[in-house]
C-alpha positions in Angstrom: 42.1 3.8 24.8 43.7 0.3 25.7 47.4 -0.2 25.8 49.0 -3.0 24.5 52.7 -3.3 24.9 54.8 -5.8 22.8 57.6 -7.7 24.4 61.0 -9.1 22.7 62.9 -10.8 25.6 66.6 -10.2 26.2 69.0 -12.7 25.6 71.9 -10.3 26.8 73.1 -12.9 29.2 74.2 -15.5 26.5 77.0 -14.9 24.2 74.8 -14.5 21.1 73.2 -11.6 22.8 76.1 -9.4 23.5 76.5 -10.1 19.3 74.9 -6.2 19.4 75.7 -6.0 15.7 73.1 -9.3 14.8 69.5 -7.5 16.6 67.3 -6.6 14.4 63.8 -5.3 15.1 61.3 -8.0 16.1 59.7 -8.5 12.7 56.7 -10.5 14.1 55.4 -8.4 17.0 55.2 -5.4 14.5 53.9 -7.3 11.9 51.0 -7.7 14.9 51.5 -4.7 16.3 50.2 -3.6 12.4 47.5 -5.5 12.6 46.3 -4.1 15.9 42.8 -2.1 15.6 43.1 1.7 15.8 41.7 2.1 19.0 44.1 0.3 20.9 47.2 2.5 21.4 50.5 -0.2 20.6 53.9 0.2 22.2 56.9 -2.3 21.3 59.8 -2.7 24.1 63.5 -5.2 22.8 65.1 -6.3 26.1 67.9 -6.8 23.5 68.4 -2.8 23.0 66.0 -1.0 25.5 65.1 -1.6 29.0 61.6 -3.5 30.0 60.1 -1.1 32.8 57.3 -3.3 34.6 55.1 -0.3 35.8 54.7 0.6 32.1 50.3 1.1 31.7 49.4 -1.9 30.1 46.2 -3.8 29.9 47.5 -6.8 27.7 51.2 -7.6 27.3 51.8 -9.9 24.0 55.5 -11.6 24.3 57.5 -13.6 22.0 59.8 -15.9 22.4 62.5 -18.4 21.0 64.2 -21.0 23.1 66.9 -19.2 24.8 64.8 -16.6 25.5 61.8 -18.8 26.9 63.2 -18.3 30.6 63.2 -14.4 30.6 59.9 -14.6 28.8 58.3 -16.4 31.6 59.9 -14.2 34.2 58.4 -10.8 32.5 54.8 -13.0 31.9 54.7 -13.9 35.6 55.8 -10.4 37.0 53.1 -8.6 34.3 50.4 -11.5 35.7 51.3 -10.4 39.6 50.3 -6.8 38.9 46.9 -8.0 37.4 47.5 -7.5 33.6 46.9 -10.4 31.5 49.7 -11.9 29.3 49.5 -14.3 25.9 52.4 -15.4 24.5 53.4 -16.8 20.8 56.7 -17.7 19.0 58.0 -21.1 18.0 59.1 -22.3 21.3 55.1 -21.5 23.3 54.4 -23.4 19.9 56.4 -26.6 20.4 56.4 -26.3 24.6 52.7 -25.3 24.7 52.1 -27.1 28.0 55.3 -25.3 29.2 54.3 -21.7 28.8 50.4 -22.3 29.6 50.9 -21.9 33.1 52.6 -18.7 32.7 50.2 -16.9 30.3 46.2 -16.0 30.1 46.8 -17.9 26.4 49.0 -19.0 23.9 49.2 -18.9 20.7 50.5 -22.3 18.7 52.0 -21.1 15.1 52.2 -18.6 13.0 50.1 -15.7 14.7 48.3 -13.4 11.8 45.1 -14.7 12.2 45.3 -16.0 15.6 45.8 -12.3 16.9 42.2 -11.1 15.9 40.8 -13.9 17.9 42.6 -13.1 20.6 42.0 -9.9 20.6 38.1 -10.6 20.2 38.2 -12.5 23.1 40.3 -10.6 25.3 37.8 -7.4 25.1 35.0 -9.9 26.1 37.2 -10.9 29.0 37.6 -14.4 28.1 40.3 -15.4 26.8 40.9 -19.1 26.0 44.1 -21.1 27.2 45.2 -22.1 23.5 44.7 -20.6 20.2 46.1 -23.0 17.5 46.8 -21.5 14.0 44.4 -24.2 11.5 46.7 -23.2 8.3 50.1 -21.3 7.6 48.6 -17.6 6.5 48.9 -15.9 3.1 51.6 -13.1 3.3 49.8 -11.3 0.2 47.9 -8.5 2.0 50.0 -8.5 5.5 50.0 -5.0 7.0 52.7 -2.4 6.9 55.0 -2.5 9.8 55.2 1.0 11.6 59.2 1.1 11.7 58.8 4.3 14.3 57.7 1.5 17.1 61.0 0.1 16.9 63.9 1.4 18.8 66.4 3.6 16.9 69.6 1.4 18.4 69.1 -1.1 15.8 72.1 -0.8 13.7 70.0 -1.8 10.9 66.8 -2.7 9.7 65.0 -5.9 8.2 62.6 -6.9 5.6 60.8 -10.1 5.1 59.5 -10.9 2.0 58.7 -14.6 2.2 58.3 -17.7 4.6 58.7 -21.1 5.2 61.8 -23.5 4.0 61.6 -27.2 2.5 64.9 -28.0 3.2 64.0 -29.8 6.2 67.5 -29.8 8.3 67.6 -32.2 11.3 68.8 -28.7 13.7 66.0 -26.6 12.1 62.8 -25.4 13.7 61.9 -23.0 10.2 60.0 -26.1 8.2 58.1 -26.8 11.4 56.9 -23.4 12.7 56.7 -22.0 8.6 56.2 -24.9 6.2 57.5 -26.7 3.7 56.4 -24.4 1.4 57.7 -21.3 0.3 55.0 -18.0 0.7 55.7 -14.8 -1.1 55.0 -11.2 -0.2 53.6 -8.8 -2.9 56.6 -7.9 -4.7 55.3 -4.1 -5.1 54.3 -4.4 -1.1 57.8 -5.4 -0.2 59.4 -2.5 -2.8 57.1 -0.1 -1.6 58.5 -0.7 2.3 62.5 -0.8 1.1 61.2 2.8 -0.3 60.0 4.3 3.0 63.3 2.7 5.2 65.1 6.0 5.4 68.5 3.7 5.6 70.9 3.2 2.7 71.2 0.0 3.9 69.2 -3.0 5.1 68.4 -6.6 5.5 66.2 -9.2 4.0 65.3 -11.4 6.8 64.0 -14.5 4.7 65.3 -18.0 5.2 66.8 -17.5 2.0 66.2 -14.7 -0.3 66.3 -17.3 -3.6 64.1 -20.6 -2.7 64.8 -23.5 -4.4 62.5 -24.2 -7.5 61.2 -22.5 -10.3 58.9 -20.6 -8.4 61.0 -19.4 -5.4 63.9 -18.8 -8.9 61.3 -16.1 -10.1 60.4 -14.5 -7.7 63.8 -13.5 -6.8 64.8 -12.9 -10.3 61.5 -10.0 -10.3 62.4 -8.5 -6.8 66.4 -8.4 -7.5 65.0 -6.7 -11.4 62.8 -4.2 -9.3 65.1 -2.8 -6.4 67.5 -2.3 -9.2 68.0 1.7 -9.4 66.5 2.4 -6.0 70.0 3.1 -4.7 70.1 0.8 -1.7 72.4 -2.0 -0.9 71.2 -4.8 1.0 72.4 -8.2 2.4 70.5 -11.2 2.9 70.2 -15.2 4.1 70.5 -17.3 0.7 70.3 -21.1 0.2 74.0 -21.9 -1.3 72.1 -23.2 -4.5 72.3 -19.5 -5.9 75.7 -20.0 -7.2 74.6 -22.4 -9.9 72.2 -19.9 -11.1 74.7 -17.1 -12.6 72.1 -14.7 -14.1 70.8 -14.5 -10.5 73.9 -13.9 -8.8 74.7 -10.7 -11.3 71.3 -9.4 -10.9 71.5 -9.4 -7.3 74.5 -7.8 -7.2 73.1 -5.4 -9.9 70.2 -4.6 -7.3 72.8 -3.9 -4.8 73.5 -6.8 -2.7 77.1 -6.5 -1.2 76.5 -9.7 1.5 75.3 -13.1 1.5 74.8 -15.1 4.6 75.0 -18.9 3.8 74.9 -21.7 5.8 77.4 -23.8 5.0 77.1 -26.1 8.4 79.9 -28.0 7.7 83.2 -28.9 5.5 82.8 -32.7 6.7 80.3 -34.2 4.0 79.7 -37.1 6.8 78.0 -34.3 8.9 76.1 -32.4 6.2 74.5 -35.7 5.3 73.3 -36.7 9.0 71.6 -33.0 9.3 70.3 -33.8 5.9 72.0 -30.8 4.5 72.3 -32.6 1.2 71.7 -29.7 -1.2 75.1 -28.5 0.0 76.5 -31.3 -1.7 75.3 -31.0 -5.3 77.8 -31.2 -7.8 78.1 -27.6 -8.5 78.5 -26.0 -5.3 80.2 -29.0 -3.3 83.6 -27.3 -3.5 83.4 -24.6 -1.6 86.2 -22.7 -2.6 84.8 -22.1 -6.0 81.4 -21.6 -4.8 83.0 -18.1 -2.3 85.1 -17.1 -5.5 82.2 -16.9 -7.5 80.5 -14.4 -5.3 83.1 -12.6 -4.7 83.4 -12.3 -8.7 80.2 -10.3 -8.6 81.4 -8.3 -5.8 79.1 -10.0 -3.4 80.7 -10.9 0.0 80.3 -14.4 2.0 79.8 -15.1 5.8 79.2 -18.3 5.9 77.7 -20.3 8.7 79.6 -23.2 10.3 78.0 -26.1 13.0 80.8 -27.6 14.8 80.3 -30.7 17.2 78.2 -32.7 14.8 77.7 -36.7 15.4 80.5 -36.5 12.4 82.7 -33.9 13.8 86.0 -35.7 15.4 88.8 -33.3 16.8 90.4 -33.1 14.0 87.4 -30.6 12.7 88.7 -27.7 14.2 91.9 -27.6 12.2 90.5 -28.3 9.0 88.1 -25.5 9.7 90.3 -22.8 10.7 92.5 -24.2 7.0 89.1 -24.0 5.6 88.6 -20.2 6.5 92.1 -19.1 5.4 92.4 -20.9 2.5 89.3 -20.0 0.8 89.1 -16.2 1.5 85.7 -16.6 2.7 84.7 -13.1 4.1 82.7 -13.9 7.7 82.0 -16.3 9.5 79.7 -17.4 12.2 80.9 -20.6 14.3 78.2 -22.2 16.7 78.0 -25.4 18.4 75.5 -28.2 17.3 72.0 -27.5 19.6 68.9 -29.9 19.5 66.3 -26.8 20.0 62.7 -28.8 20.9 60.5 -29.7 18.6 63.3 -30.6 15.8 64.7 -34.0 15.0 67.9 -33.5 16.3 66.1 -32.8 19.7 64.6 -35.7 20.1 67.4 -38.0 18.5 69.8 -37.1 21.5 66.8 -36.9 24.0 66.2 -40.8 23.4 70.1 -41.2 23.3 70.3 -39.8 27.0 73.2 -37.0 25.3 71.3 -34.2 26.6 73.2 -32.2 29.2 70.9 -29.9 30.5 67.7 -30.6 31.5 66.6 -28.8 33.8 63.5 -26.9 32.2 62.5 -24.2 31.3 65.4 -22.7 33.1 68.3 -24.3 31.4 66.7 -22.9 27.8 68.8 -20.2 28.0 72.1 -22.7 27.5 70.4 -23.8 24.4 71.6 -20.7 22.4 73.9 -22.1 20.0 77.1 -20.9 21.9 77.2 -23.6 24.7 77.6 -27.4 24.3 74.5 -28.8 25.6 74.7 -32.4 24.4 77.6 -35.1 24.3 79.5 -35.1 21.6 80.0 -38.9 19.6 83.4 -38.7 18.6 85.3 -36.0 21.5 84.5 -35.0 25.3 82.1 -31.9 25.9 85.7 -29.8 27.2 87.0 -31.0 23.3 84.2 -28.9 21.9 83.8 -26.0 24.0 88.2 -25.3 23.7 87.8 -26.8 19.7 85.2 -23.5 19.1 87.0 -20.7 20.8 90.4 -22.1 19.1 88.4 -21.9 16.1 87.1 -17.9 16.5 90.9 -17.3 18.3 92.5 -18.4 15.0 90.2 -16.5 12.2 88.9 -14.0 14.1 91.1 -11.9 16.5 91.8 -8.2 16.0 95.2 -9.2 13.7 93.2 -11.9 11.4 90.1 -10.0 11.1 92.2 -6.9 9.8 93.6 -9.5 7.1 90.4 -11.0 5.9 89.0 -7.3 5.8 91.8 -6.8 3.4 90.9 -9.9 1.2 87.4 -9.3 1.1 88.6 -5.9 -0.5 90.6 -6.7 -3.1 88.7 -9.6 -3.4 85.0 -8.1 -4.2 86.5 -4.5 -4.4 84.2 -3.3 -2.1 85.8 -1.2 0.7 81.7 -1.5 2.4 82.4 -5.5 2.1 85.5 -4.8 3.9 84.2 -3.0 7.0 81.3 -4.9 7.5 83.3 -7.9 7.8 86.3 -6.5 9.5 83.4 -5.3 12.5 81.4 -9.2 11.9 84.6 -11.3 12.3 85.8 -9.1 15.5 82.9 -7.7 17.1 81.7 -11.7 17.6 84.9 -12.4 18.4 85.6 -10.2 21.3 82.0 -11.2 22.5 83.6 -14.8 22.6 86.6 -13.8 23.8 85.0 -11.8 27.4 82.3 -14.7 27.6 82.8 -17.3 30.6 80.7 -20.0 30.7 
């Protein structure tokens, strides 16, 4: 029987990947490790939690890869190709730097991979496999296969579910509408129940761009799935587009299908800077003030970690100040501060590319500074030493041991949730002290 082992690239050596508490399992190479024929025999190895070991048996290594992680990636490819097994690769950065990653693979794969992977696989057991496979349309998640959760390693501290893709919100920083559409593709809704049944976990994730899409049709769907995990007894957290919070019904029957965290990206408090990384649905009338927006959650017992950009072409050095009011003043529970990076193959990218702001360039091995931690472009309006002190004053001020202890207590008396509490006390302090030990 052939082996085919799976590959998730560490990114241990940036700050994001000593966040231990943000790995989840590699959705996408077991969603392909499911739809592997039964007579290959599948293995799946996360740098991120587990250890790679090279003389592994293997006789085709399938890697992913995002953009920080493209330089480890080609490492592991190269040192898999020297002992004579072949390698393909796939993710959104071999998607947008095909030319980059051919000449460390037997093949790539360009887009979503579903139905690329039984091509390849065709081809590889005829021995010839082509340099590019190109996905020809974004695939229909309504029969995808059921992940086998006992591949994954059991240091995750919790588990994910996906039950849609793509994002039309188009932001000027964001790869998702690029490598997923515009358009919004649903799971089965009794295929994505049935999984949150069989995760053993009390607890778990919903890995979507954002769990309620904008529209009728992305409003309904969430609306049936939030009415069917009702009574299962789990509690869950998820990525949600702000716009929720004009939709009250939705917000109680989340919380009613037990939701206890939101992740929401913000981006900014600047409205200057929301509009140049066309974030405008941030601004609509009834979720513009931000306060209001948190309180409401929290008046359904939902908590908030909200996602922040600083160093935007808005951003003067002033934002730091405001921000740090911001997170104090408004009780929000979390929060996740990173610094503006143009990953290839969005807008912002090539903006500052033509601009000449781009500070490292020195590919593919400076792709590892573009992992949202690490000023990699010149700022407009402050100096590149501005920003990188600005940030860490930022996480130094909301964050430490002392302040994370006080939001934990906000966020319970606040959503009356003592789970809220903890998982935001560890959020706020376990990033922090990743910050804190990190030198550049």
């Amino acid at each position: 029987m052939k082996k085919i082992l799976f590959v998730n690239p560490t990114i241990n050596s940036t700050v994001f990947g000593k966040m231990k508490m943000l790995a989840l399992p590699p959705m996408g190479l077991g969603l392909l490790a499911a739809g592997t024929p039964d007579h290959y025999e599948v293995s799946i190895v996360d740098e991120n939690v587990d250890t790679i070991n090279f003389d592994t048996p293997a006789d085709l290594v399938a890697v992913t890869a995002t953009t920080t992680q493209a330089p480890r990636a080609y490492r592991i490819m190269d040192e898999f190709r020297r002992r004579g097994v072949p390698v393909v690769i796939g993710g959104i950065h071999a998607s947008v730097m095909t030319e980059e990653a051919i000449p460390h693979a037997d093949a790539v794969a360009v887009g979503e991979a579903d139905d690329i992977w039984p091509v390849m696989l065709r081809d590889f057991e005829a021995g010839k496999l082509q340099g590019v496979y190109r996905a020809e349309s974004f695939p229909s998640l309504k029969n995808i296969p059921r992940i086998n959760r006992k591949l994954f390693s059991k240091k995750y501290m919790i588990h994910s579910v996906q039950t849609s893709r793509g994002c039309p919100c188009n932001c000027s920083f964001c790869s998702v509408t690029k490598f997923n559409g515009a358009r919004y593709r649903f799971r089965s809704i009794d295929d994505v129940v049935d999984e949150i049944r069989g995760i053993k976990d009390k607890r778990f994730f919903i890995a979507d761009d954002s769990i309620v899409g904008l529209g009728t049709e992305g409003i309904d769907h969430a609306r049936e799935l939030f009415r069917r995990l009702r009574g299962l007894g789990k509690s869950w957290g998820s990525q949600v587009c702000i716009t929720i919070a004009e939709h009250d019904e939705l917000l109680r029957d989340a919380a009613r299908a037990g939701a206890n965290t939101f992740y929401i990206g913000f981006e900014s408090i600047e409205a200057e800077a929301l509009k140049s990384m066309n974030k405008n649905i941030n601004l609509r009338p009834i979720i513009k003030n931000y306060k209001e927006t948190i309180k409401k959650f929290h008046e359904y017992g939902i908590g908030v970690i909200g996602g922040f950009i600083l160093g935007t072409d808005a951003d003067t050095r002033d934002i730091f100040d405001r921000t740090i009011e911001f997170v104090h003043e408004t009780g929000i529970d979390g929060c996740q501060f990173t610094i503006m990076t143009p990953f290839p193959g969005t807008r912002l990218y090539s903006q500052v590319s033509e601009e000449g702001r781009l500070l490292y360039t020195n590919y593919p091995d400076d792709w590892v500074k573009y992992n949202a931690y690490e000023a990699v472009i010149r700022p407009r309006n402050m100096s590149v030493e501005d920003l990188q002190a600005g940030w860490r004053r930022v996480y130094d001020a909301t964050s430490s041991l002392g302040m994370s202890l006080k939001r934990s207590l906000k966020t319970l008396v606040s959503t009356g949730s003592p789970v809220n509490a903890t998982i935001n006390l560890f959020w706020n302090y376990y990033n922090y002290k990743a910050i804190r030990d990190y030198t550049f």
